[in-house]
C-alpha positions as CSV (number, residue, x, y, z in Angstrom):
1,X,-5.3,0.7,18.1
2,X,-6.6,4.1,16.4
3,X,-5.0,5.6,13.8
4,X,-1.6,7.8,15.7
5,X,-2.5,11.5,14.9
6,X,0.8,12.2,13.0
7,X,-0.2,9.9,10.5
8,X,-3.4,10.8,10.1
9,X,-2.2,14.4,9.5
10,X,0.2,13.0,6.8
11,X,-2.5,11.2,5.4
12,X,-4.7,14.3,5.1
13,X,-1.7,16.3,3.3
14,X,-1.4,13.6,1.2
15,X,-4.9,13.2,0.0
16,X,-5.4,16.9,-0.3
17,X,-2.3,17.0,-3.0
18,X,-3.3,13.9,-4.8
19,X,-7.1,15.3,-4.9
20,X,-5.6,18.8,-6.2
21,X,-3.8,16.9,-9.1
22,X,-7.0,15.3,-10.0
23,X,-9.0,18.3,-9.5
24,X,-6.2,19.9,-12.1
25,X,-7.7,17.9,-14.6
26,X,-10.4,17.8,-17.0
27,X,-13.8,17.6,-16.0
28,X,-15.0,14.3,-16.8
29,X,-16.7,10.7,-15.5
30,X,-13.2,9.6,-15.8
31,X,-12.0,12.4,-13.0
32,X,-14.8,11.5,-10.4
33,X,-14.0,7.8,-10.2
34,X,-10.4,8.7,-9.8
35,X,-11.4,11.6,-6.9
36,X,-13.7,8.3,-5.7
37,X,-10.6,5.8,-5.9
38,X,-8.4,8.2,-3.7
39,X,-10.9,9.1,-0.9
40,X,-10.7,7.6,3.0
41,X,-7.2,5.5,3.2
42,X,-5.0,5.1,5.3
43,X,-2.4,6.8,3.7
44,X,0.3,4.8,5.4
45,X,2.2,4.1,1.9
46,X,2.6,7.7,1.9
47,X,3.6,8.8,5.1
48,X,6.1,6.2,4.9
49,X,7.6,8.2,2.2
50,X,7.3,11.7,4.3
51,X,8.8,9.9,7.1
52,X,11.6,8.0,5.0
53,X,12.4,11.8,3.7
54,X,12.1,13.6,7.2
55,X,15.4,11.6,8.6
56,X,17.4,12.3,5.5
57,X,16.5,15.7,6.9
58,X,14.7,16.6,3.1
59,X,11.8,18.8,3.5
60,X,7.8,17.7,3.8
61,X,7.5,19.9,0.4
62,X,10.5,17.8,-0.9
63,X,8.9,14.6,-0.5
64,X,5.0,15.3,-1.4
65,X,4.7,14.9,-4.9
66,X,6.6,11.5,-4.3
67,X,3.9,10.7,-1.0
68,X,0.8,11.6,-3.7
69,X,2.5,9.8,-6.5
70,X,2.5,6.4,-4.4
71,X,-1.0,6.9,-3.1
72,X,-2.1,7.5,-6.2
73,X,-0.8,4.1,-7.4
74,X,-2.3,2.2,-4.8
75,X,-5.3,3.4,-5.7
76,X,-5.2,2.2,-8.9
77,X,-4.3,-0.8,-7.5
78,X,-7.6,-1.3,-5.6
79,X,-9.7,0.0,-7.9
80,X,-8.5,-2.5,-10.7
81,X,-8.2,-5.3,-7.7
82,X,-11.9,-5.0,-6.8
83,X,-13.1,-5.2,-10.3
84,X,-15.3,-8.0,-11.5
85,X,-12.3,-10.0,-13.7
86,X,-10.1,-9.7,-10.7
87,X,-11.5,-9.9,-6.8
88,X,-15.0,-8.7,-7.7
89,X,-16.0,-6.6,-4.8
90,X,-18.5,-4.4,-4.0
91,X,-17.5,-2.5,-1.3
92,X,-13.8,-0.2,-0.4
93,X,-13.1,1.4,2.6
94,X,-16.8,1.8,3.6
95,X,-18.3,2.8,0.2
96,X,-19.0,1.3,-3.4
97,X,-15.9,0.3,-5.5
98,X,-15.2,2.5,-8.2
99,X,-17.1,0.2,-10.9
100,X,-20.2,0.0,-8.7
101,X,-20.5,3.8,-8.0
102,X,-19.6,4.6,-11.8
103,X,-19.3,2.2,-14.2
104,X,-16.5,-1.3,-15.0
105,X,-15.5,0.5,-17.8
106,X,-14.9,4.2,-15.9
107,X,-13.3,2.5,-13.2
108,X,-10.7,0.9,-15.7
109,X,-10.3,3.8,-16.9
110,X,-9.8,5.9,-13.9
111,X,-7.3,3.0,-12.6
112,X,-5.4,3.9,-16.0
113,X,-5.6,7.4,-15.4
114,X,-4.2,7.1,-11.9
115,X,-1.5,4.9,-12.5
116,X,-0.3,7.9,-14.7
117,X,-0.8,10.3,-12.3
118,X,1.7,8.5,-10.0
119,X,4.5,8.3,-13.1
120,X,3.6,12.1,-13.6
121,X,3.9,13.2,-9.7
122,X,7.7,11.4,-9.3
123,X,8.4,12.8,-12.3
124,X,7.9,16.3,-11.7
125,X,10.8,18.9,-12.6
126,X,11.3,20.3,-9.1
127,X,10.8,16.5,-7.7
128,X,14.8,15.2,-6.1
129,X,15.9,12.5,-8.0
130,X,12.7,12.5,-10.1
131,X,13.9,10.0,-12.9
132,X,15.5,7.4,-10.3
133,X,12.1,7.7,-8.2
134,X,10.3,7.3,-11.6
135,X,12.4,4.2,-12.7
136,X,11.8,2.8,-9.1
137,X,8.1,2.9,-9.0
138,X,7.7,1.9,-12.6
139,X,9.7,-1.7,-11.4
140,X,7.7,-1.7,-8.3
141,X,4.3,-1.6,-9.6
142,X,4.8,-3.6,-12.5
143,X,5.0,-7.1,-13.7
144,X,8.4,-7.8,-11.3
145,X,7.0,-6.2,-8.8
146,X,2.6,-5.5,-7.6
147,X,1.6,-6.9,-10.8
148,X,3.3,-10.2,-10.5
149,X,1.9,-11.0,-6.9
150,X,-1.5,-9.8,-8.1
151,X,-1.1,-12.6,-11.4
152,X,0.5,-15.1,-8.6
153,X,-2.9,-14.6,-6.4
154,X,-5.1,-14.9,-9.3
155,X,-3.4,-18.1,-10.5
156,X,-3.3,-19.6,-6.7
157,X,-8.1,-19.5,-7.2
158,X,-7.5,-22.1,-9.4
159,X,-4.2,-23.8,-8.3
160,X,-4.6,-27.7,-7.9
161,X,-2.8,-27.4,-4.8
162,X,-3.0,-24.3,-1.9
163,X,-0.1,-23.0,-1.8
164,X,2.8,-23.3,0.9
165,X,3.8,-20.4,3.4
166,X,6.7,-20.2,1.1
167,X,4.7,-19.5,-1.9
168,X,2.4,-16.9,-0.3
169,X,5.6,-15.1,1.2
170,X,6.9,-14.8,-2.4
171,X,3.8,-13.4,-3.5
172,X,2.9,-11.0,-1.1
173,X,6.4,-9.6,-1.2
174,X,5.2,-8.6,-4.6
175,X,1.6,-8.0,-4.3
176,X,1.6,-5.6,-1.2
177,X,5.9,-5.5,-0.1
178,X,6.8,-4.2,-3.7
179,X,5.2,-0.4,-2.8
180,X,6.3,-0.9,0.7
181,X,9.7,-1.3,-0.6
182,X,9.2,2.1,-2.7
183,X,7.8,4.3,-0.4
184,X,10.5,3.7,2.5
185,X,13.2,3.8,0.5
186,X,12.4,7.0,-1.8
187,X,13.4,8.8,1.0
188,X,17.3,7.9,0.7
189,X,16.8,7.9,-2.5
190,X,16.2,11.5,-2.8
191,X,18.8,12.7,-0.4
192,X,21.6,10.1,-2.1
193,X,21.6,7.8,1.2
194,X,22.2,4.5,2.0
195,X,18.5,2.5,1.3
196,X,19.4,-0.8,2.8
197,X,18.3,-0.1,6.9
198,X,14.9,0.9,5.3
199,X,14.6,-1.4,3.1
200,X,14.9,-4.2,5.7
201,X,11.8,-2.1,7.5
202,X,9.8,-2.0,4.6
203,X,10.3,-5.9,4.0
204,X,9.3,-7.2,7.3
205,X,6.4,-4.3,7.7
206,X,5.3,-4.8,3.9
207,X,4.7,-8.7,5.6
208,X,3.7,-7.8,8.9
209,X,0.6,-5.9,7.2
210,X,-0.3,-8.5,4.8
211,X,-0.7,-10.8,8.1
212,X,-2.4,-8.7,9.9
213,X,-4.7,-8.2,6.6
214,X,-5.6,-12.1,6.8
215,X,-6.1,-11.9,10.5
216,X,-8.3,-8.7,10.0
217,X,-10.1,-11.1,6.9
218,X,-10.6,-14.1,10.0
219,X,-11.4,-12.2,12.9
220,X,-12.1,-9.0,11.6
221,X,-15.8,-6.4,11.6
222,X,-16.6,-5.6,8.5
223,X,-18.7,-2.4,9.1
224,X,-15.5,-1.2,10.5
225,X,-13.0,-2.1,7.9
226,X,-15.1,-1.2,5.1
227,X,-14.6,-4.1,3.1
228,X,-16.2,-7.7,3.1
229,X,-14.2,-10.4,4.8
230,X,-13.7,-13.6,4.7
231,X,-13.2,-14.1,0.9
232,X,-10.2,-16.2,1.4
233,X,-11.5,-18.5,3.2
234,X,-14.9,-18.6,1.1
235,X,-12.7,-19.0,-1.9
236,X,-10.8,-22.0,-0.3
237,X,-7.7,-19.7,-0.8
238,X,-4.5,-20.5,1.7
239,X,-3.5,-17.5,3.8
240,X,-1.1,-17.3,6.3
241,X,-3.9,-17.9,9.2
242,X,-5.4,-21.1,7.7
243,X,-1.0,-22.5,7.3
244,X,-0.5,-21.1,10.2
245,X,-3.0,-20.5,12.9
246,X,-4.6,-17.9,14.2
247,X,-2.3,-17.2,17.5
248,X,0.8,-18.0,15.6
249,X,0.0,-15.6,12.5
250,X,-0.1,-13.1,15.5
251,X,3.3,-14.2,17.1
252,X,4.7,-14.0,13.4
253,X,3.1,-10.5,13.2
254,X,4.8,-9.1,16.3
255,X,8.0,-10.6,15.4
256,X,8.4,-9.3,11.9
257,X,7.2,-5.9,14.0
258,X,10.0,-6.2,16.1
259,X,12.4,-7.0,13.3
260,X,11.4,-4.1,11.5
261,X,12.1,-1.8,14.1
262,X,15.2,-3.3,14.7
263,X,16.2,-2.4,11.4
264,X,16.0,0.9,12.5
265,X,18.3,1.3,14.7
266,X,21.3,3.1,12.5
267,X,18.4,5.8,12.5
268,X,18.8,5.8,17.1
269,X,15.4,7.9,18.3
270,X,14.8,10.1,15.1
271,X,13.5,6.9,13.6
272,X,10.4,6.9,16.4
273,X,7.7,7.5,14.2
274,X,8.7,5.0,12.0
275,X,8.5,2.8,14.8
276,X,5.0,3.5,16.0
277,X,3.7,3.2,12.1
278,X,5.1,-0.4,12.5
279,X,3.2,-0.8,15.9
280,X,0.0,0.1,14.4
281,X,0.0,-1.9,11.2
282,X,-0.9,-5.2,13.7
283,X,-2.9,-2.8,15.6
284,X,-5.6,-1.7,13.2
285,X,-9.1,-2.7,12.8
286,X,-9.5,-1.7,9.4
């Protein structure tokens, strides 16, 4: 499925206010990994949070800084994830990772400097709810949150034992559901609203996408994702394909598609976009 046109139109507002905030700072090694780190997602994280904003009726300008702030630390995310100590890769969304193109310890760095960037975005004076949305991410991201499912998926390399659907459900609800949670829900957030129908969208998506990742890591082209694939299953690692089976990771997709966008349905028709960003999550090819 290609990319729907109003998200990649998000995605390029997004980017451009993120890369003016980095531009904004010193000139430096430190400031061309971090431009590097941003450059080519999806920017689904923070369209999310445009979108989350846009039927609490809050203006695009409204929700920006918060849309930038969460990119910004998911980049940080990958650029730390694809270091050598962690998943030691070499290639991200079609280019060299940050420590190839520069340097391990410039891409540490610039995955420091980012993860500021996003805690200085939310928390910018003209930003709604700015030290709720600040206090939010900071749980998100860190070791409650991301950085306990990226611990739980280092440990599981060297586990005894794979570990059960259970297990990787748990961990991916921290690893990749954690800023899913964020970005759908900083939207209510911002306009004093009830979180919990989003919430419920971002769960099932946030777990939708981490299938379709290991069905994209199976089945998938590398050339087009821009990553390698098949690390997992290299690595011996258990993903939800190899517990569950390739056709039945894809009925488990769909279904936690179709429970998302159920979810919505407090939201009636004004919730449409929100629906098609869940279609294309087990569309993509990348």
């Amino acid at each position: 499925m290609s990319f729907p046109a109003e998200l990649s139109k998000a995605a390029q507002a997004v980017e451009a206010r993120l890369a003016a905030a980095i531009h904004a700072l010193p000139d430096s090694r430190v400031r061309a990994a971090m431009a590097h780190g941003i450059h080519g997602g999806k920017g689904l994280r923070g369209y999310l949070v445009l979108e989350s904003a846009a039927l609490h009726d809050l203006p695009r300008e409204a929700a920006l800084n918060a849309a930038a702030a969460i990119e910004a630390m998911h980049a940080y995310s990958l650029v730390h994830d694809d270091l050598p100590a962690m998943d030691d890769d070499d290639l991200r969304r079609g280019r060299p990772t940050a420590h190839i193109a520069f340097d391990e310890a410039t891409a540490i760095l610039a995955g420091d400097a980012l993860q500021a960037l996003a805690f200085e975005l939310c928390a910018q004076p003209d930003q709604p709810q700015a030290a709720a949305l600040t206090l939010k991410l900071a749980q998100a991201a860190g070791a409650a949150g991301m950085v306990l499912g990226q611990a739980l998926d280092i440990a599981a390399e060297t586990a005894a034992n794979p570990l059960t659907l259970q297990q990787i459900t748990e961990l991916q609800d921290g690893k990749t559901g954690a800023l899913f949670n964020w970005a759908c829900t900083a939207g209510p957030l911002m306009a004093g609203a009830d979180p919990a129908p989003l919430a419920a969208y971002a769960k099932a998506l946030g777990l939708a996408f981490q299938i379709a990742d290991d069905i994209l890591d199976t089945e998938g082209n590398a050339e087009t994702a821009g990553k390698r694939l098949q690390k997992d299953a290299e690595a011996g690692k258990a993903t939800f394909v190899s517990l569950l089976g390739l056709e039945a990771a894809r009925a488990r997709a769909q279904d936690l598609i179709t429970e998302a966008c159920d979810a919505l349905a407090p939201y009636g028709k004004k919730a449409e976009s929100l629906r098609s960003a869940a279609r294309f999550v087990i569309s993509r090819d990348k």
